[in-house]
SEKOLGU-751410 format. One record per residue (C-alpha): residue in three letters; residue number from 1; x negated, y, z. Coordinates in nm, 3 decimals. Each point is the difference from the previous one (the first is absolute). Layout:
<nodes>
<node aa="ALA" i="NUM" east="X" north="Y" up="Z"/>
...
</nodes>
This chain:
<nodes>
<node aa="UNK" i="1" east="3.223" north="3.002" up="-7.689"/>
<node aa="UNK" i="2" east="-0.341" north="-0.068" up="0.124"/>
<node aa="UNK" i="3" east="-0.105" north="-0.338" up="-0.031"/>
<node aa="UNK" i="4" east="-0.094" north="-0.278" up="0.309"/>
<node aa="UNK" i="5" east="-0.170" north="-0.301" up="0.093"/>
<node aa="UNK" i="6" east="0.145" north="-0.311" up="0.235"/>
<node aa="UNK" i="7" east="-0.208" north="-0.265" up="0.110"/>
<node aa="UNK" i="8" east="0.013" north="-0.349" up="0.144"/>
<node aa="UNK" i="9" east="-0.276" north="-0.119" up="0.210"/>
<node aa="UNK" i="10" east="-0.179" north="-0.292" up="-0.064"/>
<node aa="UNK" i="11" east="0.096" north="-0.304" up="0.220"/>
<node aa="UNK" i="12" east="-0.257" north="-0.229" up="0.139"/>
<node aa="UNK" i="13" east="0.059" north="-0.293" up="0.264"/>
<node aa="UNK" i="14" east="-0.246" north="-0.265" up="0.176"/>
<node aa="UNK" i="15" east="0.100" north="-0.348" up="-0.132"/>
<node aa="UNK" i="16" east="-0.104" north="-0.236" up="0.231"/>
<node aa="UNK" i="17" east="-0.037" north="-0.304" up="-0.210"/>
<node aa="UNK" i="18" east="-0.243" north="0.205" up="-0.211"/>
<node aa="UNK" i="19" east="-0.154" north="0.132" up="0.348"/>
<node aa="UNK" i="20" east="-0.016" north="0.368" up="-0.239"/>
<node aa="UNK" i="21" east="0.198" north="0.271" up="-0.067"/>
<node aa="UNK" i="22" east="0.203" north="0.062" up="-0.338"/>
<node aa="UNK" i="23" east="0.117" north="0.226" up="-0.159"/>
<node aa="UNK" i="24" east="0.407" north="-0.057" up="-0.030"/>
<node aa="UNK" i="25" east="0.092" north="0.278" up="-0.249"/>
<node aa="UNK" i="26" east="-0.242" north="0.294" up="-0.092"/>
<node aa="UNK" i="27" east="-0.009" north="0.374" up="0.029"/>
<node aa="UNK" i="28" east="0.210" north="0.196" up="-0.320"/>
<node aa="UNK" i="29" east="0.057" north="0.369" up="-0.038"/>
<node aa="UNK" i="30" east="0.242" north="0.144" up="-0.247"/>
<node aa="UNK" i="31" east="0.034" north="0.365" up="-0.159"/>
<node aa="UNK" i="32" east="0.333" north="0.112" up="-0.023"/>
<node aa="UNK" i="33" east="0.281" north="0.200" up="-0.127"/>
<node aa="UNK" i="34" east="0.210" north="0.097" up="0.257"/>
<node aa="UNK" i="35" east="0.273" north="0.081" up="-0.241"/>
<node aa="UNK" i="36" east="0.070" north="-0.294" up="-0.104"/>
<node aa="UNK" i="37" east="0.047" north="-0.375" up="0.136"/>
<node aa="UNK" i="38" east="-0.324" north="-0.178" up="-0.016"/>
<node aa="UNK" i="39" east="-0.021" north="-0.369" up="-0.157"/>
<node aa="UNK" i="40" east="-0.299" north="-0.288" up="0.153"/>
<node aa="UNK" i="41" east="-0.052" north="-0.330" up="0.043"/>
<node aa="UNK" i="42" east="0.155" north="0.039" up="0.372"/>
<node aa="UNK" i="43" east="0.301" north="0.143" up="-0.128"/>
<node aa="UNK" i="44" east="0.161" north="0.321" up="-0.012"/>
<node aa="UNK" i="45" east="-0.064" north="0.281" up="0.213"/>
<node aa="UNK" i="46" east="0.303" north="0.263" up="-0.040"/>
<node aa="UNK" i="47" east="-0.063" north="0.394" up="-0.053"/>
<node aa="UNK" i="48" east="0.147" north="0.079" up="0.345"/>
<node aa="UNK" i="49" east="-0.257" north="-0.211" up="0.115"/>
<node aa="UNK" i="50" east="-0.283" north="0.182" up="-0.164"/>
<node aa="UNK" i="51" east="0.114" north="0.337" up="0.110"/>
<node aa="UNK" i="52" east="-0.077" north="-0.086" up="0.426"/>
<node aa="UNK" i="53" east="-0.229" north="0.158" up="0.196"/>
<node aa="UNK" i="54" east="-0.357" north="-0.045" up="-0.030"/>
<node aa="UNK" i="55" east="-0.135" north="-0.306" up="0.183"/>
<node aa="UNK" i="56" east="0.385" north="-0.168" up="-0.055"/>
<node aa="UNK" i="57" east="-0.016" north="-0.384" up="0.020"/>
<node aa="UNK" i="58" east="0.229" north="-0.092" up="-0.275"/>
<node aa="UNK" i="59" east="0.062" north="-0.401" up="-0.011"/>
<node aa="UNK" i="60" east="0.079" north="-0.168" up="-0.283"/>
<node aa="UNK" i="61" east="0.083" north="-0.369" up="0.063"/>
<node aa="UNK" i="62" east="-0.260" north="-0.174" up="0.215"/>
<node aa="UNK" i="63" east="-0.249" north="0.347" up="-0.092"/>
<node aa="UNK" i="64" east="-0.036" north="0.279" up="0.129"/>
<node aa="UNK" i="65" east="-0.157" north="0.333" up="-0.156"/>
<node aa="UNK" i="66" east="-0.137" north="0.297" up="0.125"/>
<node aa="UNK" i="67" east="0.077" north="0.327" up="-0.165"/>
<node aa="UNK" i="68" east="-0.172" north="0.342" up="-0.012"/>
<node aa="UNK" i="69" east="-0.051" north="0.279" up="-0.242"/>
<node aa="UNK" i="70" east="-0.270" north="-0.018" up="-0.304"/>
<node aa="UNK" i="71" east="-0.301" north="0.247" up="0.098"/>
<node aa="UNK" i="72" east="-0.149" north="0.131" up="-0.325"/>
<node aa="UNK" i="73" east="-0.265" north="-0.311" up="-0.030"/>
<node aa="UNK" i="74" east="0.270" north="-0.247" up="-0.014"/>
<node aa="UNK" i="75" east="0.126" north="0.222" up="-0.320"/>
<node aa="UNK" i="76" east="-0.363" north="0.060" up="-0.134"/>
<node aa="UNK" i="77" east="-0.028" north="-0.412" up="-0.040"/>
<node aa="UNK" i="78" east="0.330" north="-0.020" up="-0.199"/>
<node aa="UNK" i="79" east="-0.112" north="0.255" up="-0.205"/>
<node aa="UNK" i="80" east="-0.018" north="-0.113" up="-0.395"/>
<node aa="UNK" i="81" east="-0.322" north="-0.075" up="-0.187"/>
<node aa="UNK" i="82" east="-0.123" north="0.020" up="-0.378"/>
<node aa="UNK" i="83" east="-0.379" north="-0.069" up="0.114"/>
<node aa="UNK" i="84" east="-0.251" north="-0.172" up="0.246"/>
<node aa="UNK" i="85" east="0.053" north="0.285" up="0.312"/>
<node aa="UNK" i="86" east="-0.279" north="0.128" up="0.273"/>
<node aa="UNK" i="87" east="0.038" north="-0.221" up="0.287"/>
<node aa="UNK" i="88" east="0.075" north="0.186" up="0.328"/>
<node aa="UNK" i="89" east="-0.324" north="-0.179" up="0.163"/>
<node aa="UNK" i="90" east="-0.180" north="0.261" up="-0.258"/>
<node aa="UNK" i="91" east="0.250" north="0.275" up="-0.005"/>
<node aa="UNK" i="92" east="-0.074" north="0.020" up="0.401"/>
<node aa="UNK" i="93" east="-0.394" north="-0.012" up="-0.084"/>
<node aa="UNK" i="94" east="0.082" north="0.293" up="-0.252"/>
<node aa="UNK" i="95" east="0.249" north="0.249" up="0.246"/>
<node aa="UNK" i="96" east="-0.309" north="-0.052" up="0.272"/>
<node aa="UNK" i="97" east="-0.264" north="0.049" up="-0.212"/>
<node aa="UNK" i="98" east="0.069" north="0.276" up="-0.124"/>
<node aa="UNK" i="99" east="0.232" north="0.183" up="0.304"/>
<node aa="UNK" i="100" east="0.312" north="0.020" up="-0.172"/>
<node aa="UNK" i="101" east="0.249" north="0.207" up="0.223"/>
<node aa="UNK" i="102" east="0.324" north="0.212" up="-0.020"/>
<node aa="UNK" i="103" east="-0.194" north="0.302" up="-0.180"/>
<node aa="UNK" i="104" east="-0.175" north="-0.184" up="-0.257"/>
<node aa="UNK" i="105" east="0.040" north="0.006" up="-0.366"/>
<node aa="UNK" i="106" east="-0.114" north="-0.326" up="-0.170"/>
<node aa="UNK" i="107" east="0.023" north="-0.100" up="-0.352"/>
<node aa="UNK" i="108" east="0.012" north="-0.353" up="-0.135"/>
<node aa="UNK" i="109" east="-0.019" north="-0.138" up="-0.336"/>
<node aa="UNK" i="110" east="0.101" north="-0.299" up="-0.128"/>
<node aa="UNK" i="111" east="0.314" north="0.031" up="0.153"/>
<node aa="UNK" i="112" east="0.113" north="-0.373" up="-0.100"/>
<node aa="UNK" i="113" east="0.282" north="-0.062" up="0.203"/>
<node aa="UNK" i="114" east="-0.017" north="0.287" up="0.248"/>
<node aa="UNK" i="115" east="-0.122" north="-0.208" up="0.251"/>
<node aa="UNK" i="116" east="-0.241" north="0.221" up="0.138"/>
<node aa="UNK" i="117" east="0.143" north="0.318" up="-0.106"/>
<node aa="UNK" i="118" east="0.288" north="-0.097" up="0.194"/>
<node aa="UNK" i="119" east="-0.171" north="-0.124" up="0.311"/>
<node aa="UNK" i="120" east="-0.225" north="0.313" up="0.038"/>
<node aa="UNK" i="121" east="0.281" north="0.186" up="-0.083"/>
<node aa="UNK" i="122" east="0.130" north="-0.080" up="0.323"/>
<node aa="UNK" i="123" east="-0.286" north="0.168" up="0.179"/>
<node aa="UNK" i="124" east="-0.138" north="0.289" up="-0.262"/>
<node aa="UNK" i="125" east="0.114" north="0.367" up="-0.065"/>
<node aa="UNK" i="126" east="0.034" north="-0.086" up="-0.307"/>
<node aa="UNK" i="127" east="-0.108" north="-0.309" up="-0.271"/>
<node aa="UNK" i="128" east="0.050" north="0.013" up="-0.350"/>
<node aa="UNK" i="129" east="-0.104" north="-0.298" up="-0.211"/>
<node aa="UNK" i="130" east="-0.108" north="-0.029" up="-0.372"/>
<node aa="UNK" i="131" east="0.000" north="-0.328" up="-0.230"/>
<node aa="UNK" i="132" east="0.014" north="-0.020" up="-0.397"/>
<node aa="UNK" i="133" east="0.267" north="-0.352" up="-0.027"/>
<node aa="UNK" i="134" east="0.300" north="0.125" up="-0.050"/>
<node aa="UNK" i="135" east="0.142" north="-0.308" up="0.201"/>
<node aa="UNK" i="136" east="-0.150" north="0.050" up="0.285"/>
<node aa="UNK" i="137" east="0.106" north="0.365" up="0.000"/>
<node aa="UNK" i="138" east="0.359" north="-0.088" up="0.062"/>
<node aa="UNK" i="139" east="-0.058" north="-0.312" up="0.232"/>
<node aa="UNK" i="140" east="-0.221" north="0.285" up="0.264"/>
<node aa="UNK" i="141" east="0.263" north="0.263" up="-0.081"/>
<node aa="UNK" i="142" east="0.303" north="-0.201" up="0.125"/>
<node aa="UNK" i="143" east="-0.198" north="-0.146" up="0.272"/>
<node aa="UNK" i="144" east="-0.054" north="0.380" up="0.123"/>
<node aa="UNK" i="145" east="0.382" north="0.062" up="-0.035"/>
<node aa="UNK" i="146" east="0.118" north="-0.272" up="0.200"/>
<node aa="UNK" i="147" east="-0.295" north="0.070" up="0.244"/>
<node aa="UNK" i="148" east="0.139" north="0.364" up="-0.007"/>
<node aa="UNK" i="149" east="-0.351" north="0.173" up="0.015"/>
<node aa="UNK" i="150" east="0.059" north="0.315" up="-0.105"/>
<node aa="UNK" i="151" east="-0.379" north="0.059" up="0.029"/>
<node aa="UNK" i="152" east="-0.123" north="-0.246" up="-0.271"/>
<node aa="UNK" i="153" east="-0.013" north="0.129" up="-0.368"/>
<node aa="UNK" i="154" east="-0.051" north="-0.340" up="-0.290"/>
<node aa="UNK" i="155" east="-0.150" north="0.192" up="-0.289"/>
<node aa="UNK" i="156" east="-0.078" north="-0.128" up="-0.400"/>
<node aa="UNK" i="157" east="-0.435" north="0.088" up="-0.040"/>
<node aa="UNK" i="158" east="-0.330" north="-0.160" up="-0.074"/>
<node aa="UNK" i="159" east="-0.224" north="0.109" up="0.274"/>
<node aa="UNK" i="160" east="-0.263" north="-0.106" up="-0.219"/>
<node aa="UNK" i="161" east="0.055" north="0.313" up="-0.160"/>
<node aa="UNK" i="162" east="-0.035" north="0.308" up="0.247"/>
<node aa="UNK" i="163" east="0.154" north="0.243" up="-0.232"/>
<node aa="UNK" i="164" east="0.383" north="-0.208" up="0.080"/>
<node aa="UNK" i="165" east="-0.074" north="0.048" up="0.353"/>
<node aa="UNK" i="166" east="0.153" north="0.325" up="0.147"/>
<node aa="UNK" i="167" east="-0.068" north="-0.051" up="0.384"/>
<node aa="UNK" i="168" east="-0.294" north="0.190" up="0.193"/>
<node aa="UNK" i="169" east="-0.151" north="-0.010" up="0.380"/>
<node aa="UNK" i="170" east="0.190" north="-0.334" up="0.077"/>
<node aa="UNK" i="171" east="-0.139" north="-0.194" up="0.319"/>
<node aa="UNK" i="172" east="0.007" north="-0.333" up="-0.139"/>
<node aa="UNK" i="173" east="-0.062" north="-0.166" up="-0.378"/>
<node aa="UNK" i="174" east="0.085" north="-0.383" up="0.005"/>
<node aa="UNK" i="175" east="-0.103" north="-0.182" up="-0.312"/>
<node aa="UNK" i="176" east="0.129" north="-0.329" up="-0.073"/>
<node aa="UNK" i="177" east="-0.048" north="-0.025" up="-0.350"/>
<node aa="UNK" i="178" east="-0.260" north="-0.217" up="-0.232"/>
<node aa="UNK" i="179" east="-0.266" north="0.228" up="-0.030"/>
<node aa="UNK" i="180" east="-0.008" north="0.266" up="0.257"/>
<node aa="UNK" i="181" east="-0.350" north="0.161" up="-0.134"/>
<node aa="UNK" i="182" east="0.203" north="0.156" up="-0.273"/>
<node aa="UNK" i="183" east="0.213" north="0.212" up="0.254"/>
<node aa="UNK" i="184" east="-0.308" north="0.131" up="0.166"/>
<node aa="UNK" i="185" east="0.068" north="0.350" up="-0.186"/>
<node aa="UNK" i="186" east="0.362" north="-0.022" up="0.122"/>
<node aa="UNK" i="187" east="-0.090" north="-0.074" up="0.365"/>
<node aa="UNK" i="188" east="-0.254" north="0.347" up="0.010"/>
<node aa="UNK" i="189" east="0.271" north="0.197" up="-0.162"/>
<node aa="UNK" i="190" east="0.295" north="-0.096" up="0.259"/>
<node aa="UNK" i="191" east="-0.156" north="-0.048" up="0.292"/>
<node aa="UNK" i="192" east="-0.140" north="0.222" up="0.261"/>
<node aa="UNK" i="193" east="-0.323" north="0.013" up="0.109"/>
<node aa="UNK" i="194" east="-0.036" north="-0.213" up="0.298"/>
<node aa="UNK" i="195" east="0.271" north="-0.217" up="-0.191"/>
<node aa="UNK" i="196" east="0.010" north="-0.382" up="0.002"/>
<node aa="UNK" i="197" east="0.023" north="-0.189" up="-0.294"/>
<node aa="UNK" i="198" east="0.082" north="-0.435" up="0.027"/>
<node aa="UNK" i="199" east="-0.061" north="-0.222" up="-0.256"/>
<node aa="UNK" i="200" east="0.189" north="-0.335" up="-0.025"/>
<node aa="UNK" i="201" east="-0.185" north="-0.233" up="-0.163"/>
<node aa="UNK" i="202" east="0.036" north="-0.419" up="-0.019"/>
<node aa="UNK" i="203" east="-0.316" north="-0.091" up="-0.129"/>
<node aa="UNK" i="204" east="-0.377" north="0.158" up="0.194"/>
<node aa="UNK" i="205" east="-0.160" north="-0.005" up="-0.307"/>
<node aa="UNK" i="206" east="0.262" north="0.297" up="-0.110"/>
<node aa="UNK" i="207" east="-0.048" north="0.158" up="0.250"/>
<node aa="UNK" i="208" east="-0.384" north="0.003" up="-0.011"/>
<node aa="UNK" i="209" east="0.130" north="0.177" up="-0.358"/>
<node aa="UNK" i="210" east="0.182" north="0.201" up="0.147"/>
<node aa="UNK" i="211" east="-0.311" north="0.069" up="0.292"/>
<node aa="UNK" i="212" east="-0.244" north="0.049" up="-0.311"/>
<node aa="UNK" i="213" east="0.159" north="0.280" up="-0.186"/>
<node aa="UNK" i="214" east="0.086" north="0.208" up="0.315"/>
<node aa="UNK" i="215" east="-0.148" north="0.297" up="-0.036"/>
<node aa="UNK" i="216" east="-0.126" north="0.222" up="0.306"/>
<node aa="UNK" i="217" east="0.325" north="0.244" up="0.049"/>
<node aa="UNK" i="218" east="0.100" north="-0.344" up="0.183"/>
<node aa="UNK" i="219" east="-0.189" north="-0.117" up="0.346"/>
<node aa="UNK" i="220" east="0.131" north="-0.388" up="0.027"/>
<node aa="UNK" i="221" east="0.114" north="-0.081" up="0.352"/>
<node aa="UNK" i="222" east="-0.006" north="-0.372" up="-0.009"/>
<node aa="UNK" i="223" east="0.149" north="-0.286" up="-0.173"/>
<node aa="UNK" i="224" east="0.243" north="-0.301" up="0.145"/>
<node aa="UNK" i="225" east="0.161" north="-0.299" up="-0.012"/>
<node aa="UNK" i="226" east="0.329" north="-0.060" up="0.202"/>
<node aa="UNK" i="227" east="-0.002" north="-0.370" up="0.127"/>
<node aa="UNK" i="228" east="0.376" north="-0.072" up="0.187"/>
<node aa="UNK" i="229" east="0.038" north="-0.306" up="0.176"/>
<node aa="UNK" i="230" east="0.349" north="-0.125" up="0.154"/>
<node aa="UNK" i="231" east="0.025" north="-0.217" up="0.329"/>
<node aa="UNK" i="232" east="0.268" north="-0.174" up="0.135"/>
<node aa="UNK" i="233" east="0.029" north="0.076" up="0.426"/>
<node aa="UNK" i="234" east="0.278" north="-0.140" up="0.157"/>
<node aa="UNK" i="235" east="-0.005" north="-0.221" up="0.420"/>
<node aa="UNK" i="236" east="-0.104" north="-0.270" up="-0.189"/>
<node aa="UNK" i="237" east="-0.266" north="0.118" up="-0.289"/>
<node aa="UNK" i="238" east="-0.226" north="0.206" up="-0.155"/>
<node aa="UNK" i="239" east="-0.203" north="-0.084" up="-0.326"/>
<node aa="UNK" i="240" east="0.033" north="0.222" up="-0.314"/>
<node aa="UNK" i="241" east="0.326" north="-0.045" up="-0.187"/>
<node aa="UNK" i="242" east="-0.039" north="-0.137" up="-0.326"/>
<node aa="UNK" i="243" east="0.080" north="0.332" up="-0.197"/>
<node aa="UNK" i="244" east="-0.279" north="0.241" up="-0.032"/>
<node aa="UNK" i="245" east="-0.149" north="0.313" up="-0.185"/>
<node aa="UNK" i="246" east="-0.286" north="-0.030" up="-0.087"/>
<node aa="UNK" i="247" east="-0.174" north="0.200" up="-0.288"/>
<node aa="UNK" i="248" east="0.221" north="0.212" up="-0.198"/>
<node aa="UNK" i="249" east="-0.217" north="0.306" up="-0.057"/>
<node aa="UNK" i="250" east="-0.284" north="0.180" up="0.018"/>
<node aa="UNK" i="251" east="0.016" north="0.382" up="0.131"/>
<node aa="UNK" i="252" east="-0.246" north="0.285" up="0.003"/>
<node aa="UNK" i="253" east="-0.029" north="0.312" up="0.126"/>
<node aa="UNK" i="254" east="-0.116" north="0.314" up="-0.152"/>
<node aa="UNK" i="255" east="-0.024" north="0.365" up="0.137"/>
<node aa="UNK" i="256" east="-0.007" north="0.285" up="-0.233"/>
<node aa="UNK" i="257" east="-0.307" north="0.233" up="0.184"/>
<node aa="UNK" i="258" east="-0.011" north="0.226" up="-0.263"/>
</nodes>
């Protein structure tokens, strides 16, 4: 049964004594099991309960929650992890980037968790997704089976070494692995020409390795740094919230010309 999410609304009220407004109780959101009774802090919300109709108020003591059905990012956050994952601030800056649509082929390597294998996945003809850990292998594997993304392939390889890498003319290369400039071989022998190839890099000075040993089948596009900054916007405010993203990455940009 496919999963959903209720929420309760955060309560605020103007206390005159203070002469400001405070917040009473604040905004929670739960993923659920519709299967099965669901256990909180406000109680117990039965199965029935779970089952309404999306946009359902279901009250539970002096709450109330909203219900609807999980869409497929409310899945993709609950998905499991065995490493640090691409945020989707940078997975965004890598679908425009590089025009990912419904007919394109993209390879990815390391797969880590399947984080962006599965996200892309969502969009792509088709994604398949190398990594060497063994771990990591079966964390993105089962995160593709519960995502049921029949299009995404997890595959053992070193795509340091071109000669374990069977896939030709794909649209798309995504590295996100230590040292990129030793799958330069690897990224002229899968993708097409006219292909894009991103690097993933933490540190500039990598990437100016990386930049260095480029040879001239590549034309680089440009280079950038996602900055993502929260605010909070309600009647009453608006200042940036106190959680943001700042760095997490650098990414680059590389077209195969010839």
């Amino acid at each position: 049964m496919a999963k959903r999410i209720i929420i309760k609304r955060e309560k605020r009220a103007y206390v005159e004594e203070l002469k400001r407004e405070v917040t009473l109780s604040g905004f929670e959101k739960y993923y659920v099991d519709p299967a099965k009774d669901f256990h909180m802090k406000h109680g117990i919300i039965k199965k029935e309960d779970l089952q309404k109709k999306a946009g359902s108020v279901i009250k539970q003591g002096n709450n109330e929650f909203i219900i609807f059905d999980a869409d497929f990012i409310d899945d993709y956050k609950r998905m499991k992890r065995s490493a640090q994952i691409i945020t989707l601030k940078d997975i965004g800056a890598i679908i425009v980037n590089t025009g990912i649509t419904r007919d394109s082929k993209v390879l990815d390597a390391g797969a880590g968790s399947g984080a962006l294998a599965c996200y892309i996945g969502m969009i792509a003809k088709k994604v398949v997704s190398y990594d060497i850990d063994e771990r990591g292998l079966e964390v993105a594997s089962e995160n593709v089976k519960n995502l049921c993304l029949k299009n995404v392939v997890i595959k053992k390889g070193d795509v340091y070494d071109a000669k374990q890498i069977i896939e030709k003319d794909f649209d798309v290369f995504v590295l996100d692995v230590p040292q990129p400039w030793k799958a330069v071989e690897t990224a002229k022998k899968v993708l097409r020409v006219g292909g894009f190839l991103a690097i993933y890099l933490p540190n500039i000075s990598q990437m100016q390795e990386f930049v260095k040993g480029l040879s001239d089948d590549f034309l680089i596009e440009n280079t950038i740094e996602v900055i993502e900054r929260e605010w909070a916007v309600d009647a009453k405010r608006t200042r940036p919230a106190t959680k943001d993203f700042g760095h997490t990455a650098f990414l680059t940009f590389v077209r195969r010309i010839k």
